[in-house]
N, CA, C and O atoms as CSV, one atom per row, in Angstrom:
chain,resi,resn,atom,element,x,y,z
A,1,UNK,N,N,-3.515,-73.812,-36.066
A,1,UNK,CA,C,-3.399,-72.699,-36.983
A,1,UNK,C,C,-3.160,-73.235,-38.386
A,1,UNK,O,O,-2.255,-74.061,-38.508
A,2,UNK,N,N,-3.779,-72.910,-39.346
A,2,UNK,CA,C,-3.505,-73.092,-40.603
A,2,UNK,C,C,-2.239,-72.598,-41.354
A,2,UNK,O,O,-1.845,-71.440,-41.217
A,3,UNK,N,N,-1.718,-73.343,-42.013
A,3,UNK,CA,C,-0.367,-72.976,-42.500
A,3,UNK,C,C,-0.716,-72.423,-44.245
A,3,UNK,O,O,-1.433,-73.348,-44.627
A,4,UNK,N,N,-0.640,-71.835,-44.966
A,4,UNK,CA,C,-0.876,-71.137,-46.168
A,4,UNK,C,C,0.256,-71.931,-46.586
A,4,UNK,O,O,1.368,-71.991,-46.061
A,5,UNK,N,N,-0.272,-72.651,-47.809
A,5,UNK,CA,C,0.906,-72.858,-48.469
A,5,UNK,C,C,0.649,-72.194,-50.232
A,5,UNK,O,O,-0.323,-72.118,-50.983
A,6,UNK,N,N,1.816,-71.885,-50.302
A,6,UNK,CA,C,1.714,-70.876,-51.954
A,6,UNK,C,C,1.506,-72.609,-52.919
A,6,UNK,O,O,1.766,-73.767,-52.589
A,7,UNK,N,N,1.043,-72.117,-53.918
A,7,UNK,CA,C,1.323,-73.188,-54.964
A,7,UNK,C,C,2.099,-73.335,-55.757
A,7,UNK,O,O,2.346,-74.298,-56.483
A,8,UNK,N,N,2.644,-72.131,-55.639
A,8,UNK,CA,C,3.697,-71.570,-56.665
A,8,UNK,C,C,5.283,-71.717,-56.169
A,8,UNK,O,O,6.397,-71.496,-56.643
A,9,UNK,N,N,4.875,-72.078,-55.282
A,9,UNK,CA,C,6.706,-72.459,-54.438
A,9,UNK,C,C,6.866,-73.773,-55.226
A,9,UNK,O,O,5.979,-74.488,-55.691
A,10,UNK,N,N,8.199,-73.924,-55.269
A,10,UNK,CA,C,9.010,-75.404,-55.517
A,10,UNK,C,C,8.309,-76.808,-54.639
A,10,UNK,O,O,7.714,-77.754,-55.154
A,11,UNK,N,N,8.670,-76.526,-52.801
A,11,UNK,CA,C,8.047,-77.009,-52.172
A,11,UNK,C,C,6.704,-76.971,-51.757
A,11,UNK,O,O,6.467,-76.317,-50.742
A,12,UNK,N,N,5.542,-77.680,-52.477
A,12,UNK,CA,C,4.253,-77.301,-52.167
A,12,UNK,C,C,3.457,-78.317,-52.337
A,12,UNK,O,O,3.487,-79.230,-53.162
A,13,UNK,N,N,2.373,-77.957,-51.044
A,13,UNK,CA,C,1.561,-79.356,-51.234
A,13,UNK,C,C,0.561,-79.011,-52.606
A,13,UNK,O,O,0.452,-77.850,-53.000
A,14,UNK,N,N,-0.031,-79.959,-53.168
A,14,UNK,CA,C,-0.460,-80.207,-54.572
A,14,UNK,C,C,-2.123,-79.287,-53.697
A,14,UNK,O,O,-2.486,-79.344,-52.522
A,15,UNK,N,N,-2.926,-78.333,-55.210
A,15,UNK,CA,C,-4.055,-77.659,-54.524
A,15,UNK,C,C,-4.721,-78.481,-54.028
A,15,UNK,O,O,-5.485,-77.957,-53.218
A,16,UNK,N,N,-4.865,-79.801,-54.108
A,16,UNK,CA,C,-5.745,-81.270,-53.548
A,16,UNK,C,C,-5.934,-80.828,-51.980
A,16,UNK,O,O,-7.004,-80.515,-51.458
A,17,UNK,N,N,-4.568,-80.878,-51.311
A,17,UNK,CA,C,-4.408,-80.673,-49.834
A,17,UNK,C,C,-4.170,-79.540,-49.552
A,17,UNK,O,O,-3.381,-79.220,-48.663
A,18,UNK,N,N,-4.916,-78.619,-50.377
A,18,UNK,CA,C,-4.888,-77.309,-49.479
A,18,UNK,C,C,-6.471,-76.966,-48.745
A,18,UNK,O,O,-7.374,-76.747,-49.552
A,19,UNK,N,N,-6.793,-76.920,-47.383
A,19,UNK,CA,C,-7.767,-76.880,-46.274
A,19,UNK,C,C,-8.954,-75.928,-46.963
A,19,UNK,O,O,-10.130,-76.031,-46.613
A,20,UNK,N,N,-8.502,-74.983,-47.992
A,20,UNK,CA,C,-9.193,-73.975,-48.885
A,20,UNK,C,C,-10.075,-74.597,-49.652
A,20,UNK,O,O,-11.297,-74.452,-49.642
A,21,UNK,N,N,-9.412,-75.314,-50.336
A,21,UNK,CA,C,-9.783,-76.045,-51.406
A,21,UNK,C,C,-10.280,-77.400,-50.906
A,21,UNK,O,O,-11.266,-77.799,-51.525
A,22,UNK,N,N,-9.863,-78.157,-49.992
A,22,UNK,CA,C,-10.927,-78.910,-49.113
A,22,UNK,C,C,-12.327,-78.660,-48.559
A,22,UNK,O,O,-13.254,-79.461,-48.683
A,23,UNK,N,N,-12.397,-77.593,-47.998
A,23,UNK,CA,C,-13.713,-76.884,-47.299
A,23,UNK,C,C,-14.362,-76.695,-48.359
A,23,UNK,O,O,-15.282,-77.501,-48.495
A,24,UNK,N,N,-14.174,-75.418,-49.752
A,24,UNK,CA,C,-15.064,-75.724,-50.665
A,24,UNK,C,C,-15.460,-76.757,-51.078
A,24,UNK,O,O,-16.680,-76.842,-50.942
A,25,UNK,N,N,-15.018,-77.595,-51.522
A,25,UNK,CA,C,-15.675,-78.655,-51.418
A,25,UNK,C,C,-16.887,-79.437,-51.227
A,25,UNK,O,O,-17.711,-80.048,-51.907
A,26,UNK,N,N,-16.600,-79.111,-49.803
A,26,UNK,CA,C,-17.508,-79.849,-49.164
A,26,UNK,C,C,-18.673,-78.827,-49.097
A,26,UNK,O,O,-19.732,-79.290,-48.674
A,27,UNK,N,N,-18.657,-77.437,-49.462
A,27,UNK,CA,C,-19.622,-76.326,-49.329
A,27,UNK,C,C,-19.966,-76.848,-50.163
A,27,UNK,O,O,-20.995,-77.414,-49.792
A,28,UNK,N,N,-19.717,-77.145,-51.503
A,28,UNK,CA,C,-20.347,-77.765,-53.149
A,28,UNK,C,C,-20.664,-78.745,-52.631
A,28,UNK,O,O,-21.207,-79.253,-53.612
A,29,UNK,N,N,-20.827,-79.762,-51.548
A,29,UNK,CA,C,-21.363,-81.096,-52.063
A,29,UNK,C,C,-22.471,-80.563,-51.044
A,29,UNK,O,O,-23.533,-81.098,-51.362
A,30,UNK,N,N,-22.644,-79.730,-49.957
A,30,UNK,CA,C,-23.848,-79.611,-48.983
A,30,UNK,C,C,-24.432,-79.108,-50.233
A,30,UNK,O,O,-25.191,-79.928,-50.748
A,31,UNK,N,N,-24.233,-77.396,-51.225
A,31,UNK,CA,C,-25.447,-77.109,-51.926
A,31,UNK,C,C,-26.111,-78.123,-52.420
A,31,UNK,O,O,-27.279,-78.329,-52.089
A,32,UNK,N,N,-25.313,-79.067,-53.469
A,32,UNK,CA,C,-26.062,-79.936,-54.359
A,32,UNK,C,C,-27.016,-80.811,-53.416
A,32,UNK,O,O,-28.069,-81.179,-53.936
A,33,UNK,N,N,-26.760,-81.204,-52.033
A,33,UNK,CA,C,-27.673,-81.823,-51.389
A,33,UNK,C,C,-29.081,-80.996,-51.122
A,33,UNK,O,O,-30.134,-81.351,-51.653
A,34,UNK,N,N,-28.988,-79.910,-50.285
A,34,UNK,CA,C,-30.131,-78.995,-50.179
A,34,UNK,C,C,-30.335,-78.495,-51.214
A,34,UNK,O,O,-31.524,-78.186,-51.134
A,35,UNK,N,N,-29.880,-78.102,-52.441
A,35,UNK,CA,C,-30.560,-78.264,-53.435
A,35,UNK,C,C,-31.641,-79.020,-54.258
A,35,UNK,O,O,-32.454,-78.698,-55.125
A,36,UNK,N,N,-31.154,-80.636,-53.344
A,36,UNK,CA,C,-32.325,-81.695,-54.308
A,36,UNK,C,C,-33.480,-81.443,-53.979
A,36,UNK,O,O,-34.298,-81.542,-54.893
A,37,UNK,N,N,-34.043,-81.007,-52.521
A,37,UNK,CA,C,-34.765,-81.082,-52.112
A,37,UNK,C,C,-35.748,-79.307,-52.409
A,37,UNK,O,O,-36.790,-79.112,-51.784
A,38,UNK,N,N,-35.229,-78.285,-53.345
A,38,UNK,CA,C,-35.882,-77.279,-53.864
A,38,UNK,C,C,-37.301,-77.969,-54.896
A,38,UNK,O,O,-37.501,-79.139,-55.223
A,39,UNK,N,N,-38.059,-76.798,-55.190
A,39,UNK,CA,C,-39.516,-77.158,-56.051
A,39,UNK,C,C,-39.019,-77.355,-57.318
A,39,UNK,O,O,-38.162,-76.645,-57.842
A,40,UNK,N,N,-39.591,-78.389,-57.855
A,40,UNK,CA,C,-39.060,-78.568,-59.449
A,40,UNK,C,C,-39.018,-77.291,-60.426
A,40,UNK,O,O,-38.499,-77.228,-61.540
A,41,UNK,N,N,-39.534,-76.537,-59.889
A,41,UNK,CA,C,-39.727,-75.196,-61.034
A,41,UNK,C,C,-38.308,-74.237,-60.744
A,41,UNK,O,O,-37.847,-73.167,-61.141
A,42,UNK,N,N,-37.966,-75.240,-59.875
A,42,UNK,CA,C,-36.506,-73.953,-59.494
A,42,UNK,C,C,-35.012,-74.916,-59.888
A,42,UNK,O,O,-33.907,-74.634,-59.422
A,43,UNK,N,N,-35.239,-75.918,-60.702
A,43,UNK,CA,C,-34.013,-76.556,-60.861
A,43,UNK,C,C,-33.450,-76.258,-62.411
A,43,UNK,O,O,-32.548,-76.811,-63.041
A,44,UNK,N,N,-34.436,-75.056,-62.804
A,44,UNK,CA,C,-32.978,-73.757,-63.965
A,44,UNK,C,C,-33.272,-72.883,-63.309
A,44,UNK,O,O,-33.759,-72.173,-64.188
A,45,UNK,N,N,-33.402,-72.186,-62.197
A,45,UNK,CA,C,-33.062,-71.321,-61.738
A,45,UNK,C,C,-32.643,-71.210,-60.413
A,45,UNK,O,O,-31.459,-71.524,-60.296
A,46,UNK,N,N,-33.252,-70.835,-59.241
A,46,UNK,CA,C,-31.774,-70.263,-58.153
A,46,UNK,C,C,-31.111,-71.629,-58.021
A,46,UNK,O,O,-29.890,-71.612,-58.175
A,47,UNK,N,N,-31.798,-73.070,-57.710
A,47,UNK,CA,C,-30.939,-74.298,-57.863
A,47,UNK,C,C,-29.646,-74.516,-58.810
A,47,UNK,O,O,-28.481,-74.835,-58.574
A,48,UNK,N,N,-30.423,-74.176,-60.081
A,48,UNK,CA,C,-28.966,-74.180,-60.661
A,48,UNK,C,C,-28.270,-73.129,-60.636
A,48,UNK,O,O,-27.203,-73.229,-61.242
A,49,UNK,N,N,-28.470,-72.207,-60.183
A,49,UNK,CA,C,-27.503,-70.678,-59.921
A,49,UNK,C,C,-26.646,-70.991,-58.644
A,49,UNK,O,O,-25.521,-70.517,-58.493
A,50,UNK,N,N,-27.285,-71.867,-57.685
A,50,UNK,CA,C,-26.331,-71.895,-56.562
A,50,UNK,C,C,-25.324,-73.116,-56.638
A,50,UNK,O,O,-24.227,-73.077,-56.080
A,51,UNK,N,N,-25.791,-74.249,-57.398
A,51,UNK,CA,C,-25.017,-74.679,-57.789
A,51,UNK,C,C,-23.591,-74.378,-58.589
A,51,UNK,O,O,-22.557,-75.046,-58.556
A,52,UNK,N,N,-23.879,-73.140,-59.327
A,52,UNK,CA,C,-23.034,-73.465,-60.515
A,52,UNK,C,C,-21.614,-72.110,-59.765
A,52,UNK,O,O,-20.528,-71.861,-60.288
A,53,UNK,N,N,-22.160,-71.530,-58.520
A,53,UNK,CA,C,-21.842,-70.666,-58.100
A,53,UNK,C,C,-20.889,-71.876,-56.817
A,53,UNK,O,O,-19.667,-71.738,-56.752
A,54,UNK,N,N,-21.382,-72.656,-56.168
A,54,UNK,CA,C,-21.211,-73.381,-55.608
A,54,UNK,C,C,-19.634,-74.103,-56.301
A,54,UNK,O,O,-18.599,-73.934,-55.657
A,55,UNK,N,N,-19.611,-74.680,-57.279
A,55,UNK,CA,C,-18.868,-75.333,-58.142
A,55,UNK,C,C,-17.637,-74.374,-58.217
A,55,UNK,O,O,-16.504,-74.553,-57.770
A,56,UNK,N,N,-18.281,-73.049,-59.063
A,56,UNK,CA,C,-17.099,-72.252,-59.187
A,56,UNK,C,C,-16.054,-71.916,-57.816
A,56,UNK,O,O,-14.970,-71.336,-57.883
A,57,UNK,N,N,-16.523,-72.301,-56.931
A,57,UNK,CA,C,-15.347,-71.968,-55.752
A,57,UNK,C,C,-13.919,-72.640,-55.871
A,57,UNK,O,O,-12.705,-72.485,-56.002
A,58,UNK,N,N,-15.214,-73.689,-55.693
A,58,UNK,CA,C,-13.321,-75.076,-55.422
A,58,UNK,C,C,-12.151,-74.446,-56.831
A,58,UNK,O,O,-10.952,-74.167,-56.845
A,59,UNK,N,N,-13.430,-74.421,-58.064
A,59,UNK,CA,C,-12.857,-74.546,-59.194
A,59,UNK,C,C,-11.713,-73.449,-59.225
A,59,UNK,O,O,-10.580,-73.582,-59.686
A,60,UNK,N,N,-12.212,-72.459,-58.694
A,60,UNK,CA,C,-11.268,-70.703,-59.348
A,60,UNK,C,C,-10.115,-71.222,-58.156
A,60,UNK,O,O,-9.005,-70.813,-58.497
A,61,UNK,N,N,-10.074,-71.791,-57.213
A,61,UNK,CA,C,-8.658,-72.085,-56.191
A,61,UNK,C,C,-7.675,-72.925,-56.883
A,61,UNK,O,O,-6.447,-72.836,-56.891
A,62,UNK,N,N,-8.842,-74.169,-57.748
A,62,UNK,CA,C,-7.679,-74.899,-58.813
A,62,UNK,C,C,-6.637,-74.358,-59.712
A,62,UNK,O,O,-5.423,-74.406,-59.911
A,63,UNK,N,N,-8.154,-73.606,-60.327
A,63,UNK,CA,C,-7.278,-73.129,-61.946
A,63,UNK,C,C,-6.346,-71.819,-61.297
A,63,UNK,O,O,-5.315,-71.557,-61.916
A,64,UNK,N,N,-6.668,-70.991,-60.080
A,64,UNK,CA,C,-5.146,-70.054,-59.771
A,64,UNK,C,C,-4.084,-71.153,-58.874
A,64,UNK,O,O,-2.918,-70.916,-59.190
A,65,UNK,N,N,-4.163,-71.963,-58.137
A,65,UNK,CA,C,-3.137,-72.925,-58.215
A,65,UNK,C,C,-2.231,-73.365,-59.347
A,65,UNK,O,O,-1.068,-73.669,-59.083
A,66,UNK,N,N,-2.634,-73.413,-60.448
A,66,UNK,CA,C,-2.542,-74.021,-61.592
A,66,UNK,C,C,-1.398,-72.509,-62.348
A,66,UNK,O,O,-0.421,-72.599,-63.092
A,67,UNK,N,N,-1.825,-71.712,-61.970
A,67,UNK,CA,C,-0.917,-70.249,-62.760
A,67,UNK,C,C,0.203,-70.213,-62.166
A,67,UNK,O,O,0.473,-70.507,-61.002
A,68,UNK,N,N,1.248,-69.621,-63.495
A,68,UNK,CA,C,2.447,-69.799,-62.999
A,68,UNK,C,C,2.600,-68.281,-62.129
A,68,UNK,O,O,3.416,-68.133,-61.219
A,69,UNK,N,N,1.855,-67.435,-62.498
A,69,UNK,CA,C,2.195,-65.694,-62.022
A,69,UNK,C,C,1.067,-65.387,-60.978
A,69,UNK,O,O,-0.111,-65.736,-61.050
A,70,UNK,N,N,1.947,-64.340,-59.558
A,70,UNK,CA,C,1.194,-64.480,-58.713
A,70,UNK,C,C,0.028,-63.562,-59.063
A,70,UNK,O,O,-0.959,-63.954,-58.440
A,71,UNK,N,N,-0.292,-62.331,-59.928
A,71,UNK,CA,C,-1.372,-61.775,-60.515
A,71,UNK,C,C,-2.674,-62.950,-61.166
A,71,UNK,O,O,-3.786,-63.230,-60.720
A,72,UNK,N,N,-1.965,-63.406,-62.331
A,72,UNK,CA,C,-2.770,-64.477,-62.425
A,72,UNK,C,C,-3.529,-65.395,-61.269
A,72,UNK,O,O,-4.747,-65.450,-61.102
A,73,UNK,N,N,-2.623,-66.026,-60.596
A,73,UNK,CA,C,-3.049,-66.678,-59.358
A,73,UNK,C,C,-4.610,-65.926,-58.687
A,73,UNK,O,O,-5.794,-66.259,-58.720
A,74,UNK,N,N,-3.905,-64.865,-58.148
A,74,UNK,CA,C,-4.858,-63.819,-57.344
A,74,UNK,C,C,-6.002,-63.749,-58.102
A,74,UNK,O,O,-7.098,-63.818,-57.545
A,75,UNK,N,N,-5.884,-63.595,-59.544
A,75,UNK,CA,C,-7.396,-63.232,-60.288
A,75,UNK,C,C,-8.220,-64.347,-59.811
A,75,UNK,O,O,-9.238,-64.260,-59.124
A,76,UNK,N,N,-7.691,-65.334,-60.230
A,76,UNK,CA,C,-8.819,-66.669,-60.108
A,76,UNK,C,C,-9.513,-67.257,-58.566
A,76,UNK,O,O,-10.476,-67.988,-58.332
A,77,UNK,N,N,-8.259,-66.368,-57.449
A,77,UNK,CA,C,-8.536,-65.844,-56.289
A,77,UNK,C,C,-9.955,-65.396,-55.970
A,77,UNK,O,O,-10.823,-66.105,-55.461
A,78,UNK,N,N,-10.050,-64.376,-56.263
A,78,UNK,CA,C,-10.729,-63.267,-56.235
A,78,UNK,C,C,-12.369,-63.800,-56.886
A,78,UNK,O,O,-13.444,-63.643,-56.309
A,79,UNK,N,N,-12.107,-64.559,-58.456
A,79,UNK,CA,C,-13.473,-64.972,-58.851
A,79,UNK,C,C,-13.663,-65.673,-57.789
A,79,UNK,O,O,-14.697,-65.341,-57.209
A,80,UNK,N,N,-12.938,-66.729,-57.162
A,80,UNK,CA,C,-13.865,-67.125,-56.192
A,80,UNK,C,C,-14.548,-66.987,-54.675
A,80,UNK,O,O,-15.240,-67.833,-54.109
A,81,UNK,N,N,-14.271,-66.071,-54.333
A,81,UNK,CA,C,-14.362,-64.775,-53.076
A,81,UNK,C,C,-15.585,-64.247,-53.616
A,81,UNK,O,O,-16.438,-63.831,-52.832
A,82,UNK,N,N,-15.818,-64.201,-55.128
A,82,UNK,CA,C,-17.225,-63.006,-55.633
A,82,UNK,C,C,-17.691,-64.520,-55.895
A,82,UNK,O,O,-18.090,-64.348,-57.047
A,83,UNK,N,N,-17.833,-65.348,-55.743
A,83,UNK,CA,C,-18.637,-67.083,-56.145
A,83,UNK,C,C,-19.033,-66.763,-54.701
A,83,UNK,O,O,-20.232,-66.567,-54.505
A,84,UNK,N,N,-18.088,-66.673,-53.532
A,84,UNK,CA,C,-18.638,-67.055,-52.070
A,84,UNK,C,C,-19.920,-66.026,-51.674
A,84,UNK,O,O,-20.970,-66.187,-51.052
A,85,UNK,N,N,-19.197,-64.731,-52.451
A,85,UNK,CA,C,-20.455,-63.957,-51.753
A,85,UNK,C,C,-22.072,-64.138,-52.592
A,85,UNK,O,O,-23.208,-64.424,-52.213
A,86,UNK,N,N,-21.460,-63.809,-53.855
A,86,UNK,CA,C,-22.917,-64.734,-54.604
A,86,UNK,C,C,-23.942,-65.802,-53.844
A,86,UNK,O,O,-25.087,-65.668,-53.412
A,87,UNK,N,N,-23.205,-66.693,-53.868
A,87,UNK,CA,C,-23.723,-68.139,-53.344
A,87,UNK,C,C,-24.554,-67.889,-51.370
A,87,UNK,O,O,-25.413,-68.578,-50.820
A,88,UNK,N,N,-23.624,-66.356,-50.720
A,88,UNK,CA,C,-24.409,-66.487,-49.686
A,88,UNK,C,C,-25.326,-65.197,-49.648
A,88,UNK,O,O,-25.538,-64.745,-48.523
A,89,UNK,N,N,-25.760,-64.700,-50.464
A,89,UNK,CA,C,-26.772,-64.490,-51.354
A,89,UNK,C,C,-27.963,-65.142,-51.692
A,89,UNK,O,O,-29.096,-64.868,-51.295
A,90,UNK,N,N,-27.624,-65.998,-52.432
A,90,UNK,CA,C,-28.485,-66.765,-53.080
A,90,UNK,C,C,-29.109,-67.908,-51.909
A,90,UNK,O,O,-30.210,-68.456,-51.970
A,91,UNK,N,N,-28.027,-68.091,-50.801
A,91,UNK,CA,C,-28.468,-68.598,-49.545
A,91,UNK,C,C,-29.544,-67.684,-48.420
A,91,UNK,O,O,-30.221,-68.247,-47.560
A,92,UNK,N,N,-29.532,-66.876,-48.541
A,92,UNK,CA,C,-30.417,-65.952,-48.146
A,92,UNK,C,C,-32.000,-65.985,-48.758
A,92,UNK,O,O,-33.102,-66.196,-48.252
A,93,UNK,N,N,-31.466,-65.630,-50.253
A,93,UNK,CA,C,-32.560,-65.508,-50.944
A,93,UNK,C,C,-33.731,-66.981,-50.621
A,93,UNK,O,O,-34.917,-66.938,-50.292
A,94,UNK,N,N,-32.844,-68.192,-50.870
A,94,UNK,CA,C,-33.642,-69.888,-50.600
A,94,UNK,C,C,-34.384,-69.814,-49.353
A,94,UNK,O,O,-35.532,-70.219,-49.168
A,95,UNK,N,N,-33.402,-69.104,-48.295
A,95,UNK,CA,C,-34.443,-69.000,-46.754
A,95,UNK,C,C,-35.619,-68.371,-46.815
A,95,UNK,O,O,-36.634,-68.857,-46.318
A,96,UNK,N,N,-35.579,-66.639,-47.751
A,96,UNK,CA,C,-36.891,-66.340,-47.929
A,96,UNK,C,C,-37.960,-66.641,-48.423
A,96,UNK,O,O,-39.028,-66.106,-48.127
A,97,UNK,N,N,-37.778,-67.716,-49.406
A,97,UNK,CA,C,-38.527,-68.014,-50.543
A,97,UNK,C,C,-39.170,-69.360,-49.874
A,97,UNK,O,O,-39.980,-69.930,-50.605
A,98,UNK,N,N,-38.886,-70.084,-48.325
A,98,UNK,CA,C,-38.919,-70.732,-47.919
A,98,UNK,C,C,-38.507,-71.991,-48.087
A,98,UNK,O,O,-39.135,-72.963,-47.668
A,99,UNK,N,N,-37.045,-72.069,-48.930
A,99,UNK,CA,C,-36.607,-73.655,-49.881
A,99,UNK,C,C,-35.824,-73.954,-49.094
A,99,UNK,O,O,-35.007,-74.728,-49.593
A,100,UNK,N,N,-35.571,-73.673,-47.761
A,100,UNK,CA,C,-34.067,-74.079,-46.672
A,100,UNK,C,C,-34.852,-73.762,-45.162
A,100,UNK,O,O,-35.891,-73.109,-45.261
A,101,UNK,N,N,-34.513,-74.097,-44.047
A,101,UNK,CA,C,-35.446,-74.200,-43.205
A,101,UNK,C,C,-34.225,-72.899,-42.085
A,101,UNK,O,O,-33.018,-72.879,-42.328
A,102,UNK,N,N,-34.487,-72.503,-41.604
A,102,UNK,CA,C,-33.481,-71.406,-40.696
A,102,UNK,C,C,-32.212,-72.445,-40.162
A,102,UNK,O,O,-31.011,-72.199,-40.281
A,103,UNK,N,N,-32.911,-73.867,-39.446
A,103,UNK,CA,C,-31.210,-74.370,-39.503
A,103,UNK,C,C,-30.896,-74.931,-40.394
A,103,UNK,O,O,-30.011,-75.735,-40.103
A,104,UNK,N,N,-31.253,-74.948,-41.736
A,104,UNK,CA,C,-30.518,-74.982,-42.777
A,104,UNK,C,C,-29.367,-74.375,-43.231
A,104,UNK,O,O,-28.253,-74.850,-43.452
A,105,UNK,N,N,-30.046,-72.620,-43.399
A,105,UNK,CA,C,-29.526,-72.036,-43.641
A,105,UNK,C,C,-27.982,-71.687,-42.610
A,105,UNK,O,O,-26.816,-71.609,-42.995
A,106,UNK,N,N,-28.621,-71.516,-41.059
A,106,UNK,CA,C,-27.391,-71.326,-40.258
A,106,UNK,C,C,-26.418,-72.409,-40.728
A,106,UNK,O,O,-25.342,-71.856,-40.955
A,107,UNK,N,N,-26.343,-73.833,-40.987
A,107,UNK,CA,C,-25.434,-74.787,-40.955
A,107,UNK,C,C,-24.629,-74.014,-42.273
A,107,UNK,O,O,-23.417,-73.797,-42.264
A,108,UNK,N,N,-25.235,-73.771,-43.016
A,108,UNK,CA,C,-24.862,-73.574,-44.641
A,108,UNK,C,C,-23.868,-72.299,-44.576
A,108,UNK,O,O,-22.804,-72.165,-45.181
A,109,UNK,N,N,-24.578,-71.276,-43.564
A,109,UNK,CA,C,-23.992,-70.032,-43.576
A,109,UNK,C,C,-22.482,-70.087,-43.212
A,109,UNK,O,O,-21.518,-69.691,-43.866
A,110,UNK,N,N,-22.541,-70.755,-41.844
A,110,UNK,CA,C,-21.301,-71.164,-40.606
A,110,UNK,C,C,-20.646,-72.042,-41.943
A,110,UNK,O,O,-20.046,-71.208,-42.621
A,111,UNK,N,N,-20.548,-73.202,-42.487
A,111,UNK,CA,C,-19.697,-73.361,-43.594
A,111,UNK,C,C,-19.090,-72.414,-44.293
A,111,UNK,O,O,-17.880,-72.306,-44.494
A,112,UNK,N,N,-20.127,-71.587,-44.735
A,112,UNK,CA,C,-19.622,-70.639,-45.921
A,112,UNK,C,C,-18.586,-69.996,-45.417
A,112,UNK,O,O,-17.477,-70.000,-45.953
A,113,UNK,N,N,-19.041,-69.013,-43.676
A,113,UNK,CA,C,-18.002,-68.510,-43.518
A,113,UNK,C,C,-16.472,-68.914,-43.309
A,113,UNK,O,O,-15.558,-68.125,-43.546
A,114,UNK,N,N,-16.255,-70.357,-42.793
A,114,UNK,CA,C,-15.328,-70.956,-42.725
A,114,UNK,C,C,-14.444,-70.974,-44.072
A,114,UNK,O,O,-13.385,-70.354,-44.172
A,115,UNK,N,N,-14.954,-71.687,-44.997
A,115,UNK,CA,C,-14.307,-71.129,-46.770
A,115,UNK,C,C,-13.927,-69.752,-46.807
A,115,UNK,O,O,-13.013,-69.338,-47.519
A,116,UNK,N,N,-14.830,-68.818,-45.814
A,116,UNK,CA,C,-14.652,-67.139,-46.693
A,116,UNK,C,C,-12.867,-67.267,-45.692
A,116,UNK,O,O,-11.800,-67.087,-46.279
A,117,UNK,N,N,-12.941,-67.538,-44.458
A,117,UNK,CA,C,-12.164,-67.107,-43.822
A,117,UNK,C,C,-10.755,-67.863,-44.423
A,117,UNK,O,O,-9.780,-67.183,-44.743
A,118,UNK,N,N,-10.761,-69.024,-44.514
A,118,UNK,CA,C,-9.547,-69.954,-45.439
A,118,UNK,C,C,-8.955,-69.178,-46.540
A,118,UNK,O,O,-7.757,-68.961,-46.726
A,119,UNK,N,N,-10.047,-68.756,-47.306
A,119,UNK,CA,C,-9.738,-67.912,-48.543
A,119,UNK,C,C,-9.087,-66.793,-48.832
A,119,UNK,O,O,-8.217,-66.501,-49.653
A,120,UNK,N,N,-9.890,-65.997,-47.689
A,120,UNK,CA,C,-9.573,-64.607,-47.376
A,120,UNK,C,C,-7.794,-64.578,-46.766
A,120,UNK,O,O,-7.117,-63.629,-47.160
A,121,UNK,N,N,-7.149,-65.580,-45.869
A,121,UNK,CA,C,-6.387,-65.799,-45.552
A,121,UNK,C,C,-5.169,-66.016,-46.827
A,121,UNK,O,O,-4.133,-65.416,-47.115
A,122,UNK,N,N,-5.855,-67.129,-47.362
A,122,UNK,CA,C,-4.732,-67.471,-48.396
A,122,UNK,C,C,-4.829,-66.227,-49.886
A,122,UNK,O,O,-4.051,-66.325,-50.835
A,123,UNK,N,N,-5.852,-65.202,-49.806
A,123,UNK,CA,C,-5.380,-64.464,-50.543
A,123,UNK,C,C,-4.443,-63.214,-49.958
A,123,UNK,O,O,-3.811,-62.596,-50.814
A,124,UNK,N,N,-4.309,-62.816,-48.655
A,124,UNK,CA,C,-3.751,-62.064,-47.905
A,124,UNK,C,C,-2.453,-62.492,-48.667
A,124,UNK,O,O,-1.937,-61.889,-49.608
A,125,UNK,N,N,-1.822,-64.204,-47.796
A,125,UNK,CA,C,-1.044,-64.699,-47.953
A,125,UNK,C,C,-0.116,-64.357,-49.289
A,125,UNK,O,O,1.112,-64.325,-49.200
A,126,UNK,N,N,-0.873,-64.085,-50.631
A,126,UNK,CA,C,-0.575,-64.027,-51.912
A,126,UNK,C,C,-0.432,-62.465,-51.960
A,126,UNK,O,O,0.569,-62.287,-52.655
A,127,UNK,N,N,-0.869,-61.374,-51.618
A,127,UNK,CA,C,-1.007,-60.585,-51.998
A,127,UNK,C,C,0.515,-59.771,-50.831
A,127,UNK,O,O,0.907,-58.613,-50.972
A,128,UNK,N,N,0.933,-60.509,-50.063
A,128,UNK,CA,C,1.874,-59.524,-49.025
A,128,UNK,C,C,3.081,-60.060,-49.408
A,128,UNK,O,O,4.126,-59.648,-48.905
């Protein structure tokens, strides 16, 4: 079972080692990989849209780690919850357009949801 840890407590592990912020991660380093392999005509557009959507995850868990107030916190929460759903979106969209192969996409999806569920957890966590 995953343990939620606040960032905002005295005692807290640093956002580095939080499982949230680990998993994104690694969701940002799969896009940029299946990304390389999109048509050159798409690397300013959905490539770099899923990227930059991709990025913003880990990022919005940092910078509300980083707030001293739990409102604050939660906002930067939240941008990245609307990054996750974006991004599996835009994962959808790559399958139709044929730039990801169906087990692409499943591997990509089953990640994503794992982040949604970490997330979704540790914003519960913040919000009760």
């Amino acid at each position: 079972m995953l343990k939620v840890v606040s960032c905002m407590e005295n005692s807290y592990k640093k956002y580095t080692e939080l499982n949230v912020w680990l998993e994104a991660r690694k969701l940002t380093t799969d896009i940029y990989s299946i990304t390389k392999s999109f048509p050159k005509e798409e690397q300013y557009g959905l490539s770099n849209q899923m990227r930059r959507c991709a990025v913003s995850i880990p990022s919005n868990i940092a910078e509300g780690c980083g707030r001293n107030h739990k409102k604050d916190s939660l906002q930067f929460f939240y941008i990245s919850r609307g990054s996750l759903y974006e991004l599996e979106t835009q994962l959808y969209l790559s399958s139709d357009l044929t730039y990801i192969n169906s087990a692409e996409l499943e591997t990509l999806l089953t990640n994503l949801e794992i982040v949604r569920k970490l997330l979704n957890g540790f914003i519960r966590y913040y919000t009760d």
